[in-house]
Each structure stands twice: as structure tokens, then as C-alpha cells.
Backbone as CSV, one residue per row, in Angstrom:
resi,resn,N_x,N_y,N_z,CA_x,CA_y,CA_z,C_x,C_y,C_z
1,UNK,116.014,75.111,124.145,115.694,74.589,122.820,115.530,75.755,121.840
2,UNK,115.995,75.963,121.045,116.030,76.632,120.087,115.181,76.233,118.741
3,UNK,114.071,77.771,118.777,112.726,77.530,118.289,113.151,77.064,116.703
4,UNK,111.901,76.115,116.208,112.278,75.929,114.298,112.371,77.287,113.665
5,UNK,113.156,77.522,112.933,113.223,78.096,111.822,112.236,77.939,110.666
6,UNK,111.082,78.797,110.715,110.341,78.973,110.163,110.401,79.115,108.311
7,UNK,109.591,78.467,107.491,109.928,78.742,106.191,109.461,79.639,105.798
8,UNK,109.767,79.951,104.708,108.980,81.373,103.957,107.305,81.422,103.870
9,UNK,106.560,81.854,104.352,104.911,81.984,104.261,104.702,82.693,103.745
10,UNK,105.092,84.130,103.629,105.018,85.222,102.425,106.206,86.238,101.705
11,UNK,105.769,86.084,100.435,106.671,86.529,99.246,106.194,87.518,98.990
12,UNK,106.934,88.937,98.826,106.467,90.011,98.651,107.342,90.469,97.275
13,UNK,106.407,91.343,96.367,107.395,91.226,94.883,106.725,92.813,95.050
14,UNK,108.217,94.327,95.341,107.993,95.177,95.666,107.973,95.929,93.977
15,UNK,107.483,96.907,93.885,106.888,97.588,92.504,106.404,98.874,92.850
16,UNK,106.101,99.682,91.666,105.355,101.067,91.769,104.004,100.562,91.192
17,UNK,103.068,101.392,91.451,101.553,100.690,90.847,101.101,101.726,89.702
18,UNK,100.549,100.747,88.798,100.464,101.882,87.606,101.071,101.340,86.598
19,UNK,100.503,101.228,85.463,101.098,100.842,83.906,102.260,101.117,83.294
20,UNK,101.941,102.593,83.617,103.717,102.874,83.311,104.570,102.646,84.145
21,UNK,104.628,102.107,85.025,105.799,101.715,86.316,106.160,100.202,85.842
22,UNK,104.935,99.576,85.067,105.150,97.889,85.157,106.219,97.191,84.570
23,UNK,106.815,97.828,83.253,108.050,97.182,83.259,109.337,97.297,83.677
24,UNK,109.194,98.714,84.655,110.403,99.362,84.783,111.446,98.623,85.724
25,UNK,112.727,98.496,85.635,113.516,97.803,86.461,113.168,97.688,87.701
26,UNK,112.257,99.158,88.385,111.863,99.164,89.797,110.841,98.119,90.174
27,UNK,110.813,97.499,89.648,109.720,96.489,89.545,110.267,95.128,89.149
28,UNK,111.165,94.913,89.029,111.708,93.587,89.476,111.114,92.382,90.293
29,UNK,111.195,93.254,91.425,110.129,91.822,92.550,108.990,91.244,91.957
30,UNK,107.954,92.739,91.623,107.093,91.990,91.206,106.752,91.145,89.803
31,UNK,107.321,91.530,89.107,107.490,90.039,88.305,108.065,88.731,88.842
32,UNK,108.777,88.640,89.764,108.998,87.288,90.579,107.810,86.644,91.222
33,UNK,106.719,87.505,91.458,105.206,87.277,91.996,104.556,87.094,91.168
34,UNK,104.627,87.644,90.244,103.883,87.293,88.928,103.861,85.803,88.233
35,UNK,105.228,85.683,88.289,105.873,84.503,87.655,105.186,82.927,88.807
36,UNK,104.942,83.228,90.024,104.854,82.665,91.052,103.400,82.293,90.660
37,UNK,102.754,83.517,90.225,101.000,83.564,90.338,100.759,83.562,89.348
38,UNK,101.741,82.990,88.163,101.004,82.398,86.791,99.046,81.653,86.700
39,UNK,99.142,80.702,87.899,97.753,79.794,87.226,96.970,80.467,88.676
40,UNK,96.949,81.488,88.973,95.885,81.862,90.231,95.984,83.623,89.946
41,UNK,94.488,84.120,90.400,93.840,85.445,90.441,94.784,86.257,91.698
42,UNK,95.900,87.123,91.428,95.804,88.047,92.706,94.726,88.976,92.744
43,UNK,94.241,88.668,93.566,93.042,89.816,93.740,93.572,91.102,94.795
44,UNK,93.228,92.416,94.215,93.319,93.217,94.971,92.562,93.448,96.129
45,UNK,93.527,93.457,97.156,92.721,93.820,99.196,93.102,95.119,99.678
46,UNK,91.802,96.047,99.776,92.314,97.145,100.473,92.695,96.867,101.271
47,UNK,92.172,96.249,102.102,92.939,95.627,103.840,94.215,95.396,103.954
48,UNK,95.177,95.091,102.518,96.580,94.629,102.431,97.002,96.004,101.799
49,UNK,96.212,96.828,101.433,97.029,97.947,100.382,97.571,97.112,98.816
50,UNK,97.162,96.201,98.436,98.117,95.723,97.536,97.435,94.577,96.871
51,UNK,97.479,93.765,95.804,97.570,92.447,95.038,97.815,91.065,96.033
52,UNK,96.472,90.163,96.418,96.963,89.173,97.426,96.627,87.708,97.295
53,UNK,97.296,86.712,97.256,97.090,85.322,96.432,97.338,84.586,97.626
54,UNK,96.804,83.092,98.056,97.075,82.595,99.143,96.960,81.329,98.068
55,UNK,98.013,80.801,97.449,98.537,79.372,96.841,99.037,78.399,97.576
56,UNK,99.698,77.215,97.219,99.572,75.878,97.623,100.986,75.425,96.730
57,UNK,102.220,75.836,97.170,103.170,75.347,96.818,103.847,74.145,97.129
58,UNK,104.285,73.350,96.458,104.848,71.662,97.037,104.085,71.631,98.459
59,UNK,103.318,71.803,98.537,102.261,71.298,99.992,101.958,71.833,101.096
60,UNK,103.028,73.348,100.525,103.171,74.541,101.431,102.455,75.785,101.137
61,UNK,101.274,76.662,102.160,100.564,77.236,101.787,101.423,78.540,101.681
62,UNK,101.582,79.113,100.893,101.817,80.507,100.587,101.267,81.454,100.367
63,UNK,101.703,83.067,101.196,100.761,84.300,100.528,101.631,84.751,99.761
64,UNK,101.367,85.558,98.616,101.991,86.156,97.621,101.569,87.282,97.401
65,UNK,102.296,89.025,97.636,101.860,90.301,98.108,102.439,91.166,96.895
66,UNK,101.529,91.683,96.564,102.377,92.854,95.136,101.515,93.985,95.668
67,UNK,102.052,95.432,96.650,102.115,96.536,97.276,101.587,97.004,96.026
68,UNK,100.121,97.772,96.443,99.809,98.784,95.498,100.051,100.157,95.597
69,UNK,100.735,100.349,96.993,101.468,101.674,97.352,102.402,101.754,96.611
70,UNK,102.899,103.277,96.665,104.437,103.432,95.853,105.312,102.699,96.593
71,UNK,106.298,102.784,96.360,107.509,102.123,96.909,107.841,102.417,98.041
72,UNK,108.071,103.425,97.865,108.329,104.180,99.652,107.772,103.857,100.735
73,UNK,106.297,103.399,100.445,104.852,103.007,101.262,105.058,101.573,101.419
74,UNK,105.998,100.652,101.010,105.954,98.976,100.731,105.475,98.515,102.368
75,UNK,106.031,99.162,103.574,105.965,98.537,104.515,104.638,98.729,105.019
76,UNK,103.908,99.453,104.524,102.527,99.884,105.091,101.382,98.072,104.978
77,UNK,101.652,97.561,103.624,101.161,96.947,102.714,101.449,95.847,103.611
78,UNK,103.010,95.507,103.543,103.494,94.001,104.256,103.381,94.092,105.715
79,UNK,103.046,95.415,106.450,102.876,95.231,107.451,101.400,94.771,107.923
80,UNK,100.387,94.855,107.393,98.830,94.792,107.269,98.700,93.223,106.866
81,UNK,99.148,93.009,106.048,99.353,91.755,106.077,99.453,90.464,106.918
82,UNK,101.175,91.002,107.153,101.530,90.448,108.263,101.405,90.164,109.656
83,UNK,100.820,91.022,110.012,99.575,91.469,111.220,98.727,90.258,110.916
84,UNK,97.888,90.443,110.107,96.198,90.197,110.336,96.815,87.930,109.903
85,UNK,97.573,87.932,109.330,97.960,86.571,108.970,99.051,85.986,110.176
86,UNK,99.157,86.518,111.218,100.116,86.671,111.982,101.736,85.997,111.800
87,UNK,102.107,86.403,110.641,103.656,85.889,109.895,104.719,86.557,110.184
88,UNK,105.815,85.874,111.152,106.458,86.350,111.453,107.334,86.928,110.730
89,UNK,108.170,88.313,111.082,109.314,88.664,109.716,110.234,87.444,109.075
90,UNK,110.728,86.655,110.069,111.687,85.831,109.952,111.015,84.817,108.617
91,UNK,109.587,85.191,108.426,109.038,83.819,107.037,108.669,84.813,105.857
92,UNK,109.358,86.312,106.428,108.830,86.956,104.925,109.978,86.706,104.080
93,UNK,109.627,86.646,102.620,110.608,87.353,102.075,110.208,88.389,100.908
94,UNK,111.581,88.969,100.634,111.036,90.326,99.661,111.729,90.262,98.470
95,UNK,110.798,90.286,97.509,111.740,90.278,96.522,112.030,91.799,95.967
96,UNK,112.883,92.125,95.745,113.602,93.285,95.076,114.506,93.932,94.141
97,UNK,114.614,94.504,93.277,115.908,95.254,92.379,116.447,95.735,93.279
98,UNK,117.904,95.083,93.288,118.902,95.250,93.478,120.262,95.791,92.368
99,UNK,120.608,97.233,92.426,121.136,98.276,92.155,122.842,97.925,92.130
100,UNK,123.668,96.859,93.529,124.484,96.742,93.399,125.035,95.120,93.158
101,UNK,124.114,94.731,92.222,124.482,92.969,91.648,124.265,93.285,90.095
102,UNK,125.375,92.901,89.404,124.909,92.904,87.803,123.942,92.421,87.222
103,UNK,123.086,92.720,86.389,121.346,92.068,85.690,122.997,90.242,85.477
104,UNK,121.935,89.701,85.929,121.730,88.237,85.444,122.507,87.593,87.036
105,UNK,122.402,88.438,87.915,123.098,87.198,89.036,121.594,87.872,90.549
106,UNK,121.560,86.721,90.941,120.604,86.991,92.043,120.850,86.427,93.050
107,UNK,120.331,87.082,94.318,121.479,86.945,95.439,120.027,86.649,96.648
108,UNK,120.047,85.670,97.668,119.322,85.888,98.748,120.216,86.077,99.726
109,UNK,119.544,86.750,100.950,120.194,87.304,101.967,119.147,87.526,103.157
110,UNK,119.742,87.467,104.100,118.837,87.589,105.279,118.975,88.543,106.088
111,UNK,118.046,89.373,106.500,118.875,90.552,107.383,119.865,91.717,106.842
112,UNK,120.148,92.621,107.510,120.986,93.889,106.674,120.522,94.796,106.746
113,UNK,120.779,95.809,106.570,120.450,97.110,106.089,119.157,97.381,104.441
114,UNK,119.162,98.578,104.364,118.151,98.806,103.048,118.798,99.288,101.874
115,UNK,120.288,99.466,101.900,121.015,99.687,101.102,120.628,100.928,100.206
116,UNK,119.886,101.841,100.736,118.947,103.235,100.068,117.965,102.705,99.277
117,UNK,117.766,101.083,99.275,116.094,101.100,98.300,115.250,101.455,99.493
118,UNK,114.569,102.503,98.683,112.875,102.850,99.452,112.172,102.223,100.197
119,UNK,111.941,100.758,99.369,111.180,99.852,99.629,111.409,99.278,100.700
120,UNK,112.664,98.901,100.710,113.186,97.916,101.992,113.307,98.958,103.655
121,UNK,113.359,100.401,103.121,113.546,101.082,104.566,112.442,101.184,104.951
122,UNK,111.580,101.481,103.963,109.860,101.517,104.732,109.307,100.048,105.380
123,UNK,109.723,99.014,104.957,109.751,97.805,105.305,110.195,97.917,107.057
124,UNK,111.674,97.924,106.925,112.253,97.968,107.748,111.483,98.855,109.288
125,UNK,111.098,99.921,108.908,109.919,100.855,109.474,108.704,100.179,110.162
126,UNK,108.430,99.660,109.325,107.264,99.177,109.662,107.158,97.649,110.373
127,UNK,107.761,97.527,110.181,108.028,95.748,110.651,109.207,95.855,112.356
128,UNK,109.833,97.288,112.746,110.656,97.265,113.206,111.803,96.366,113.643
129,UNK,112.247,95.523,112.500,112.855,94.949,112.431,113.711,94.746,111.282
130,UNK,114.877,94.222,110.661,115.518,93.667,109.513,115.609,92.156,109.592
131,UNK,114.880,91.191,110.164,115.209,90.321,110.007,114.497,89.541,109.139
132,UNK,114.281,89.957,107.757,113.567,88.927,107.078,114.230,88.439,105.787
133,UNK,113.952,87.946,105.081,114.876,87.810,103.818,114.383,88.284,102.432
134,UNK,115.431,88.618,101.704,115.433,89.352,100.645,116.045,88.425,99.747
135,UNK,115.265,88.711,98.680,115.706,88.047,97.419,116.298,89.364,96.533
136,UNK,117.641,89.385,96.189,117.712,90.597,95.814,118.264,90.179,93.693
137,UNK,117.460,90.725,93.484,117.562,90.847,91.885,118.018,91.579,91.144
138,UNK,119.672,91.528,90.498,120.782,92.163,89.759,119.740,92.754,88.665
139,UNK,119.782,94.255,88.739,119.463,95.341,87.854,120.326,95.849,87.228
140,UNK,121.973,95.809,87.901,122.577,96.642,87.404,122.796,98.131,87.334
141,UNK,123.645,98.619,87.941,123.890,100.014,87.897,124.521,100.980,87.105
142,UNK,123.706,102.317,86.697,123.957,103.048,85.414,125.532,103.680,85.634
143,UNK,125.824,103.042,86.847,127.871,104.325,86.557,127.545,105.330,87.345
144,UNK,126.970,106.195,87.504,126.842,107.630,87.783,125.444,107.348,89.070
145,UNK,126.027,107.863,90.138,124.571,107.714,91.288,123.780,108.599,91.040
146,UNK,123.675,109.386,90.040,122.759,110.843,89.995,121.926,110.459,88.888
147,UNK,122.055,109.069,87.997,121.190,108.562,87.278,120.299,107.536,87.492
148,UNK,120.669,106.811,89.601,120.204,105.847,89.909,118.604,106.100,89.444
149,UNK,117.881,107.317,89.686,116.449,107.200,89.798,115.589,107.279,88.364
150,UNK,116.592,107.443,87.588,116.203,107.550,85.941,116.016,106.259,85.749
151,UNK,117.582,105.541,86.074,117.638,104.097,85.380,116.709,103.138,86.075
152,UNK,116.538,102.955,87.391,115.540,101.993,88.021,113.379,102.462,87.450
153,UNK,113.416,103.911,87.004,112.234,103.851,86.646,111.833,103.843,85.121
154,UNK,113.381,103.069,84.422,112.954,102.763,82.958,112.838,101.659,82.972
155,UNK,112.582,101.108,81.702,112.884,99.450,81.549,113.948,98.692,81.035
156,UNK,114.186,97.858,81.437,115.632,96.965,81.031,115.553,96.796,79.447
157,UNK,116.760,96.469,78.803,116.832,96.504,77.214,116.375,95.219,77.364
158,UNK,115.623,94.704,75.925,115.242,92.985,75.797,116.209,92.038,76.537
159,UNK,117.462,92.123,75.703,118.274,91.401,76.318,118.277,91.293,77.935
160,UNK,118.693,92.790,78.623,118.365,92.336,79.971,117.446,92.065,80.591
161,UNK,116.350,92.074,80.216,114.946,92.202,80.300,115.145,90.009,80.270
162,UNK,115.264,89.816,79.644,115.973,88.040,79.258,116.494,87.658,80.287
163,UNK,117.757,88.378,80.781,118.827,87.812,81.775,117.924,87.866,82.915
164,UNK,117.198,88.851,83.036,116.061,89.336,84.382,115.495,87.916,84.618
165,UNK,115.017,87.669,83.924,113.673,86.840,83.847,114.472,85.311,83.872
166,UNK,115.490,85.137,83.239,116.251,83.260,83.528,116.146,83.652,84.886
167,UNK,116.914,84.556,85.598,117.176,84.603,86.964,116.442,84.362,87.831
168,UNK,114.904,84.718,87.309,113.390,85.105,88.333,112.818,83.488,88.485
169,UNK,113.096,82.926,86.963,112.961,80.855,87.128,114.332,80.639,87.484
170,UNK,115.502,80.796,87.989,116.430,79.751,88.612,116.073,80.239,90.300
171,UNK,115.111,81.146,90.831,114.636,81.504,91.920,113.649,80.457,92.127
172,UNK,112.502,80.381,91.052,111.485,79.575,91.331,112.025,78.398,91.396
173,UNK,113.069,77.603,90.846,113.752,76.573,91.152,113.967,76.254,92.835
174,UNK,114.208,77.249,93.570,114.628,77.264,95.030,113.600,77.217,95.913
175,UNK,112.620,77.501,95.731,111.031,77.612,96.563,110.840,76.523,96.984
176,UNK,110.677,75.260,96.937,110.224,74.697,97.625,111.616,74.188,99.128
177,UNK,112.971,74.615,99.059,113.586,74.680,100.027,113.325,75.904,100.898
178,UNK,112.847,76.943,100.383,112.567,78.407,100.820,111.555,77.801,101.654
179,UNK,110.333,77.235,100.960,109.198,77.119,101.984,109.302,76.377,103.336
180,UNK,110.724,75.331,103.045,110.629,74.258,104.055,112.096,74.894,105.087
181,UNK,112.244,76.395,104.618,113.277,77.279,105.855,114.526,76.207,105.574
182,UNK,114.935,75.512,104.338,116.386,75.032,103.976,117.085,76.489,103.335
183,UNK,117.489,77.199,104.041,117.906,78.594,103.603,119.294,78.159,102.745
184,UNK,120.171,77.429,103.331,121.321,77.374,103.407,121.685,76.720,101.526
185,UNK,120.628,75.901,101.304,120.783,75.280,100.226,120.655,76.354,98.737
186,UNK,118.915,76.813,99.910,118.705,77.547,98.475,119.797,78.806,97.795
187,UNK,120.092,78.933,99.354,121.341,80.194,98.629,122.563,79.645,97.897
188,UNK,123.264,78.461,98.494,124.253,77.848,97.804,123.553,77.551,96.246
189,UNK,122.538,77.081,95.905,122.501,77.113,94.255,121.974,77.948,93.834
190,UNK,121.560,79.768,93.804,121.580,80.959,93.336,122.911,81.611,93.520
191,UNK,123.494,81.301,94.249,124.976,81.709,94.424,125.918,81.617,93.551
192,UNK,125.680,79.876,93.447,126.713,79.341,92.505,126.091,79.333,90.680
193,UNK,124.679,79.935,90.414,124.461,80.417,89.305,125.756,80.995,88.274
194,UNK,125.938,80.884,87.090,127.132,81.997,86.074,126.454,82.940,86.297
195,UNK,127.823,83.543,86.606,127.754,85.097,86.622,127.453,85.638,85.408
């Protein structure tokens, strides 16, 4: 018998900590957590390293994790977590800027590599595993790889800063299939989003 497929239990929205980091493209995820934790307190847990909300989505309890480590450190945070709540990788997911999807298209995916974000290899590290899912969020890339670390620690122009954010609600649109592990759906309608 082949065990259920577990739904998403925790959403992780990866970021640098610090004011000046908060709007910067590198911080993508966590405005998807933000957006999530509109009408509830994340309270900061040393015990998590990070920002931690335990909400009540369509009937499904959710944790919601914003890493107060740098980026590099993300897996320290979701691993402490994940431990002490005992959640398997397979119900995390992560949300992230993603470097090779144009700002306004957003992509979930399960499993893979870290594609050189920080975040996701320290993840990967720490969790010894890749099997969890990623919500990956079109940032857009500056042309030139020797400007990747300029452009992800500025902030998006209004406009994209706009396209960011439709994208982050046609995500919240998908959550309650996320929670109930309908993977298949939620990706077919972020998929089929305009490009």
C-alpha cells in the first residue's frame, strides 16, 4: 500500500532579516508568508531561528516560517522546526525567488536540485534530502551572472514589484489544494497562468 501523500503543513517564505533586505527581490518568499499571515501575529521563536504562525486554513492547520537567519542559514531554521513539529519534508514547502522564470510567472515544483540559490542548498543540507516542494517565484534575471547578487539584493521596479505580488495571490488561490496534497491541480492552474 502506498503511504497518503501528505499535504503541505509548512510554508516557508525564505528572506534576509533586516529592513534593508525587506523589499529586496531576495525576499520574495517571504512576502508570500506575509500575504498568508495578513490577519495573525508571526511571532518570533528562537527555538525556530525565525518568524512562526500556526493558522487554520480551509480547515487545515498550517505553520508558516519566515527564517531570521541569512539566507545561507535557511535550513538551520526549517530544520528546527521541522524536527520539534515532526513534518515531514515531503509537506514542506518553500517559497522562493527564482532567478530563472521571468517576474510575473510562478512555477511549483517538487524535488530538484538548488539551482545556486543559497537558501535552497542549505535547506537541502539540512533536511538531507530534496524532496520537498518549492514554490518558485519569477524575479527575473539581470543578463549578466556577475550581476546576479546586485540584482536579487535590490528591489523590483513598482511595476515588477505589481507583477510580483498578482503572482503571490494567484498562489494563494492554490492553497487550499496544496493543503489537501492535490499537487497535480495546483500546478496545472499556476502553470497555465499568462505569461
Amino acid at each position: 500500500m502506498t503511504p497518503h501523500k501528505p499535504g503541505i503543513q509548512l510554508i516557508v517564505g525564505l528572506a534576509n532579516p533586516g529592513l534593508e533586505y525587506e523589499d529586496t527581490r531576495h525576499n520574495a518568499g517571504a512576502w508570500f508568508v506575509s500575504l498568508l499571515a495578513r490577519n495573525t501575529d508571526l511571532k518570533h521563536e528562537k527555538k525556530f531561528h525565525g518568524f512562526h504562525a500556526l493558522i487554520n486554513l480551509n480547515n487545515h492547520d498550517c505553520h508558516l516560517l519566515i527564517p531570521t537567519t541569512f539566507m545561507n542559514l535557511s535550513g538551520q531554521s526549517v530544520q528546527a522546526l521541522a524536527n520539534y513539529y515532526k513534518i515531514p519534508p515531503t509537506a514542506i514547502l518553500i517559497a522562493h525567488d527564482e532567478i530563472d522564470l521571468p517576474v510575473g510567472t510562478i512555477r511549483l515544483k517538487q524535488d530538484g536540485g538548488h539551482g545556486g540559490h543559497n537558501g535552497l542548498r542549505d535547506i537541502i543540507a539540512h533536511l538531507h534530502t530534496t524532496q520537498f516542494h518549492r514554490l518558485r517565484i519569477g524575479i527575473g534575471h539581470p543578463g549578466n551572472s556577475k550581476d546576479v547578487t546586485d540584482y536579487v539584493l535590490n528591489p523590483p521596479s513598482k511595476n515588477e514589484r505589481k507583477q510580483i505580488d498578482d503572482t503571490l495571490q494567484a498562489a494563494e488561490v492554490v492553497l487550499p489544494q496544496l493543503l489537501r496534497g492535490e499537487f497535480q491541480q495546483a500546478m496545472q492552474f499556476l502553470h497555465t497562468l499568462k505569461e
